[in-house]
C-alpha positions in Angstrom: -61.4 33.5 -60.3 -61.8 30.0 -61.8 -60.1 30.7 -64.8 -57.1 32.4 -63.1 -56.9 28.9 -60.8 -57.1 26.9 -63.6 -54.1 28.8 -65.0 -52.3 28.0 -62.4 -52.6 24.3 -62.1 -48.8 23.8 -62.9 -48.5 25.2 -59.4 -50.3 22.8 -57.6 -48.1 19.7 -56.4 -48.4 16.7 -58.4 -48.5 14.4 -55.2 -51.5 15.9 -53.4 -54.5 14.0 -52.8 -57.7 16.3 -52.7 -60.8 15.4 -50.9 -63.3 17.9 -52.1 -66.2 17.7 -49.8 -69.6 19.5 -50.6 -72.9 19.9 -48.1 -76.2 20.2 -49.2 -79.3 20.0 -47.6 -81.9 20.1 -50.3 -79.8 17.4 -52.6 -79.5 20.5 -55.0 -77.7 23.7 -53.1 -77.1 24.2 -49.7 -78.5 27.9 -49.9 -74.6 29.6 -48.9 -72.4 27.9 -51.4 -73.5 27.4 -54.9 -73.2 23.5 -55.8 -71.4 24.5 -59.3 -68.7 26.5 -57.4 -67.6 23.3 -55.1 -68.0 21.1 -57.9 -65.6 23.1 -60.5 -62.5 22.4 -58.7 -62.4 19.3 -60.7 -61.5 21.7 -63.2 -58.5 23.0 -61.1 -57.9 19.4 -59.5 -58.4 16.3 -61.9 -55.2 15.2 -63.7 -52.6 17.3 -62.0 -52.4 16.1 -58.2 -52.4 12.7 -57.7 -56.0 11.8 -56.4 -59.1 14.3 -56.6 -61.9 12.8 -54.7 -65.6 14.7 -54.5 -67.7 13.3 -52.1 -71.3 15.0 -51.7 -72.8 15.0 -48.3 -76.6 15.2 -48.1 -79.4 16.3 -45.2 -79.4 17.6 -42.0 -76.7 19.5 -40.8 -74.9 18.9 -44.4 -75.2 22.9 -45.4 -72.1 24.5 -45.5 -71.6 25.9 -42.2 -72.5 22.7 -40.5 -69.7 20.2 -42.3 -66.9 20.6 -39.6 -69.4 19.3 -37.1 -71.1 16.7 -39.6 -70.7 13.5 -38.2 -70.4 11.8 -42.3 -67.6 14.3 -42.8 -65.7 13.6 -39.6 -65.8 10.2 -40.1 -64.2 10.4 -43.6 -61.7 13.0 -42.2 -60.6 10.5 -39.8 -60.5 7.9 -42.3 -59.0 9.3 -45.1 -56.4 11.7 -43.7 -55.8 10.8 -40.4 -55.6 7.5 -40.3 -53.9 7.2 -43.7 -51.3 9.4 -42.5 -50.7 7.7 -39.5 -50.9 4.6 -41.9 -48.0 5.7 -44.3 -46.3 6.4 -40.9 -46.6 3.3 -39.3 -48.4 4.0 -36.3 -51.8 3.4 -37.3 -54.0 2.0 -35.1 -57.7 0.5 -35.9 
């Protein structure tokens, strides 16, 4: 599957900006995702869109099924995307 995305990179906006967030709770796998699987879409990502960001998230409730509720990951939703966006639209609001 890798290699097929990779082939396709010349699909994949130029103007994107990827966060690419991985959980683990054991600072080496989080047991449901393998580490190297969230960490190849550099591969797909890095010098086609615009920004490619990884940002590793480590401890409790940092496994894979726990990021949407992870506090860390929230935070730098609402930081990055959300408030950027809102930002670049003017209506920001700190």
């Amino acid at each position: 599957m890798l290699i097929d995305l990779i082939a396709a990179r010349a699909n994949i906006p130029s103007n994107l900006s990827v966060y690419n967030l991985e959980g683990t709770n054991t600072y080496d796998a989080d047991k449901i995702v393998p580490l190297a699987s969230i960490e190849a879409g550099k591969y797909i990502y890095q010098k086609v869109v615009k920004h490619y960001t990884q940002v590793t998230v480590t401890g409790d409730n940092a496994s894979h099924s726990d990021l949407p509720s992870n506090p860390e990951v929230i935070k730098y939703i609402a930081e990055k995307i959300v408030y950027k966006d809102k930002k670049e639209k003017g209506i920001a609001k700190l």
